[in-house]
Structure formats: structure tokens, C-alpha cells
N, C-alpha and C positions, 0 to 999 in steps of 0.2 A: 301424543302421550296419553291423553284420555282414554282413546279406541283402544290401544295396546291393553289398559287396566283392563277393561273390559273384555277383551280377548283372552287375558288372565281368570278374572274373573267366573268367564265361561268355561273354560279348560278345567277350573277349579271343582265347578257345579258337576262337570261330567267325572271327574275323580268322587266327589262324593258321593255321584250315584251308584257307582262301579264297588264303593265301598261299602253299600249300604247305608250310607246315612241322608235316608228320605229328605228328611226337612231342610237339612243346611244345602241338598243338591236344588231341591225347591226353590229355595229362599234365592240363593245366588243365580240359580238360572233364569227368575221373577227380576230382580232385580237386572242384574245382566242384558235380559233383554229389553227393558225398560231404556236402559242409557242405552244401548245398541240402538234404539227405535231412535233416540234424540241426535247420537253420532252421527248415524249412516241411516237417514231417513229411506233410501231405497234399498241398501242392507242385499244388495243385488251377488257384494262380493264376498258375504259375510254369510253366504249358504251353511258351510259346517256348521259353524256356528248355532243356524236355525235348527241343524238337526240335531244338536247335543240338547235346544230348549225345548225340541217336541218329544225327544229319548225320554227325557226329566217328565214333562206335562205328561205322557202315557201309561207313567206309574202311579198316577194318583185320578181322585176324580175332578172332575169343573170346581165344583167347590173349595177343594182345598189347593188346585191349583190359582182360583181366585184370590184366596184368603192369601197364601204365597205372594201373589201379587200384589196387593195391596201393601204387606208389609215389605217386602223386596221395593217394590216401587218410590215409599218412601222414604229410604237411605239416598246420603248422597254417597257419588261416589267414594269416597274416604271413608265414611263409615261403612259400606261393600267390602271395601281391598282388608278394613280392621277384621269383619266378620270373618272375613274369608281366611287370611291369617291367625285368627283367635280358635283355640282348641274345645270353646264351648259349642 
């Protein structure tokens, strides 16, 4: 159930980058690949996935894909799936 959120999750991050909205694509694909890393430690099957979070990280620089991470990183999942559904 958890890997699916995150599957969600990531699918979500690739919609908001497609729509332009930088941060919240950031944020979710930071996050996303956070719990991705925790679910499926070798993430072997979870290739698309990798590419929707390097799509996201190649539009921005280290730094602000750091800063994404660290606040992505610290959600838990429930607070991701809120973000993610939340229109802010």
C-alpha cells in the first residue's frame, strides 16, 4: 500500500513538472524518492520512476534540488499524499 502512495506520488511530481509548477514537482519528487529509497532499497524495478526524479532534479540546480530534499525528505508519507492533493 505504501509503495503504490509513492508511485502516486511520483506520477504526481511528473504532472507538476509537465505543468510548470517547479517546486511542488521538486518537492514531491524529493520526497517521493526519499520513501522510494526506504520501500524498495534496490529500486531495481522502480527504474521509471528514477527517471521522472532525475526529469524533476535537471530543471533546477544541486542547491535547490538539496533544499527540495531536505524539506520533501521530512514529510511523512501522509503529509506527501496531503501536499500532493492540496491546491497550494
Amino acid at each position: 500500500m505504501k509503495l503504490a502512495a509513492v508511485e502516486l506520488i511520483l506520477g504526481l511530481s511528473g504532472i507538476a513538472a509537465a505543468a510548470g509548477d517547479a517546486a511542488r514537482a521538486l518537492r514531491l519528487a524529493a520526497a517521493g524518492a526519499m520513501h522510494l529509497s526506504l520501500l524498495a532499497p534496490d529500486g531495481a524495478e522502480y527504474v521509471e520512476y528514477q527517471d521522472v526524479i532525475e526529469r524533476v532534479k535537471a530543471r533546477c540546480d544541486a542547491e535547490t534540488w538539496e533544499q527540495a530534499s531536505v524539506e520533501g525528505g521530512a514529510m511523512t508519507l501522509d503529509e506527501v499524499a496531503d501536499y500532493a492533493l492540496s491546491s497550494a
